[in-house]
N, C-alpha and C positions, 0 to 999 in steps of 0.2 A: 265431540262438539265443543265441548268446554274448554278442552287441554289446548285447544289451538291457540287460547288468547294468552297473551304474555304477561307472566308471573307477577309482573310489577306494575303492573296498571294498580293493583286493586290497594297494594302500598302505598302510591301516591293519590289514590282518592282519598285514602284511611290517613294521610300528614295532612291534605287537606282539608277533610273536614273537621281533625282535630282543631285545627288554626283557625276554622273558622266556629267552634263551638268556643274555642280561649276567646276568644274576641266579644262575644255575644255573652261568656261569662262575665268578663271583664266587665261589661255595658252592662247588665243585670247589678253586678256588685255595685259598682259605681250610684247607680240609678238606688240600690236599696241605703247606701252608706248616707244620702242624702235623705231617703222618702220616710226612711222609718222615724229618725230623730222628731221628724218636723209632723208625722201621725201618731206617735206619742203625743208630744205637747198638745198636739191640736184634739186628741181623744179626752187626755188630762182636764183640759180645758174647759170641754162640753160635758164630761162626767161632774166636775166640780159645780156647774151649777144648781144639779139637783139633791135634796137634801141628804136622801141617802145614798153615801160614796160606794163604789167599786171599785176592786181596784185591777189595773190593768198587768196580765201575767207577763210572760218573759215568752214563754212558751205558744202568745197566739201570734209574736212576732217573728217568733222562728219557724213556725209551720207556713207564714206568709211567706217569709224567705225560700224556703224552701220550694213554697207550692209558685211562684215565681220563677225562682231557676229550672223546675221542672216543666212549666208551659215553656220557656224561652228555648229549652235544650228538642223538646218534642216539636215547635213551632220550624225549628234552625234542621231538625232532622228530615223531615215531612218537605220543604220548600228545596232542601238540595235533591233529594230523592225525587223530586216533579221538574229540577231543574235540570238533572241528570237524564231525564228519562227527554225533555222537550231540546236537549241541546245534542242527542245522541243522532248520528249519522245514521241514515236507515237503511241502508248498502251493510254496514257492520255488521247489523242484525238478520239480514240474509246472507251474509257469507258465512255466518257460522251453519247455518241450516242445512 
């Protein structure tokens, strides 16, 4: 069933979706190199007005980051797998059958 389909499709979906998760990285970095700076100060800000200070870790802005890149990557994965599935020939899927 399987063997019929040609070795290198699955190659060139795998350089494509990597190009397209670098991209959406990319846009994620970008997006955080500006959001985080400007959610610090703006946290700093609103914590200094009340008497007693707290203070902000390093670490609740890394697990943001993180937890960011991992919605963006699962978000990017999920929408090609429904795009794959909506833009697939429906002849292909009974020829292999």
């Amino acid at each position: 069933m399987s063997e019929n389909k040609p070795p290198h499709l699955g190659l060139r979906l795998l350089g494509w979706f990597s190009l397209l998760c670098r991209d959406y990285v990319l846009l994620v970095g970008i997006a955080l190199m500006i959001g985080l700076p400007v959610a610090w100060w703006g946290a700093q800000k609103f914590l200094d007005t009340y008497q007693f200070h707290t203070t902000l870790s390093v670490s609740l802005f890394v697990i943001t980051a993180l937890s960011m890149l991992l919605i963006a990557l699962l978000t990017v994965t999920y929408q090609s797998q429904s795009a794959k599935a909506a833009m697939a020939n429906p002849a292909d899927g009974l020829s292999y059958e």
